[in-house]
C-alpha positions as CSV (number, residue, x, y, z in Angstrom):
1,X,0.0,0.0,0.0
2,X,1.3,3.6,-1.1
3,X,2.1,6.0,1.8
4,X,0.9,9.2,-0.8
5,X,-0.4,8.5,-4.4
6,X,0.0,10.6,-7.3
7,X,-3.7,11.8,-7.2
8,X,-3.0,12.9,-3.5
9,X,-0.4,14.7,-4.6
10,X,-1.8,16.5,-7.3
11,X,-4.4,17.5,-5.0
12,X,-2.3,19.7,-2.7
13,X,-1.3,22.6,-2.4
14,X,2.3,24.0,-2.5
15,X,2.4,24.5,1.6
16,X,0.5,21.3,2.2
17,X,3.4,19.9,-0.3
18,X,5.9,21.1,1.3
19,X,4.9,20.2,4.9
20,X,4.0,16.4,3.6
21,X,8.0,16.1,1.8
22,X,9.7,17.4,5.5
23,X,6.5,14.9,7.6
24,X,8.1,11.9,5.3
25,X,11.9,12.8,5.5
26,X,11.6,12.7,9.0
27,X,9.6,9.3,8.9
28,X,12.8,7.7,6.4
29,X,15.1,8.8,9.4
30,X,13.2,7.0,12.1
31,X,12.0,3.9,9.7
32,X,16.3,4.0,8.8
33,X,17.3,4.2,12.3
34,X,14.7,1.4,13.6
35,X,15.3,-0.5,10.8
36,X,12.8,-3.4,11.3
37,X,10.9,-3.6,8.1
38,X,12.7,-2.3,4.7
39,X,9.1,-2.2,2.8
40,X,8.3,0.7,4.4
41,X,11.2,2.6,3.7
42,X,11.0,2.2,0.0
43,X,7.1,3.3,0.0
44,X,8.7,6.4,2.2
45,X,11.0,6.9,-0.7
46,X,8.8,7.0,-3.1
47,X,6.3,9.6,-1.7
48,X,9.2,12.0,-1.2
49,X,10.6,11.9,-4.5
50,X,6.6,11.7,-6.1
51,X,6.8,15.1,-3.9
52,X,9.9,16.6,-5.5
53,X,8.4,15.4,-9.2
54,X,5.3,17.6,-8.7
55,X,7.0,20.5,-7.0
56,X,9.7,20.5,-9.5
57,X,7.1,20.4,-12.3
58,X,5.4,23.2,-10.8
59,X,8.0,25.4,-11.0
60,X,9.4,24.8,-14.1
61,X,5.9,25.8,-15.5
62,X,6.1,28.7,-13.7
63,X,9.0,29.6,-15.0
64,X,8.1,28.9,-18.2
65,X,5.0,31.1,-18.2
66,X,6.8,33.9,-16.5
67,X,9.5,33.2,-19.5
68,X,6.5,33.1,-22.3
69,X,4.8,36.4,-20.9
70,X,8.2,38.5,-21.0
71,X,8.8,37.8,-24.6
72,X,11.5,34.7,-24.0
73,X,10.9,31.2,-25.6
């Protein structure tokens, strides 16, 4: 089962985002340190980085449009 699915995700906002990535980095560190079940871990992992992917995305489209609307391709 998927600690945070992409539709989750895409339903957030940049705060809630942001507060979600340093919420599951935190988790890795005690999942790491207890070390007991390495499933876990990986579905940490893959929250976090579907985190990153979206906020990335976001502001490369920002950039983008701020890019497109001062005359830059």
């Amino acid at each position: 089962m998927a600690v945070l699915n992409n539709r989750e995700v895409q339903e957030m906002t940049e705060k809630e985002k942001g507060k979600k990535l340093k919420e599951l980095r935190k988790e890795l560190i005690k999942q790491n340190v207890a070390s007991e079940d390495k499933i876990k871990p990986k579905e940490i992992k893959k929250a976090i980085a579907r985190l990153m992917t979206s906020l990335n995305n976001t502001e490369t489209r920002q950039e983008a449009k701020s890019a497109k609307s001062s005359g830059r391709s």
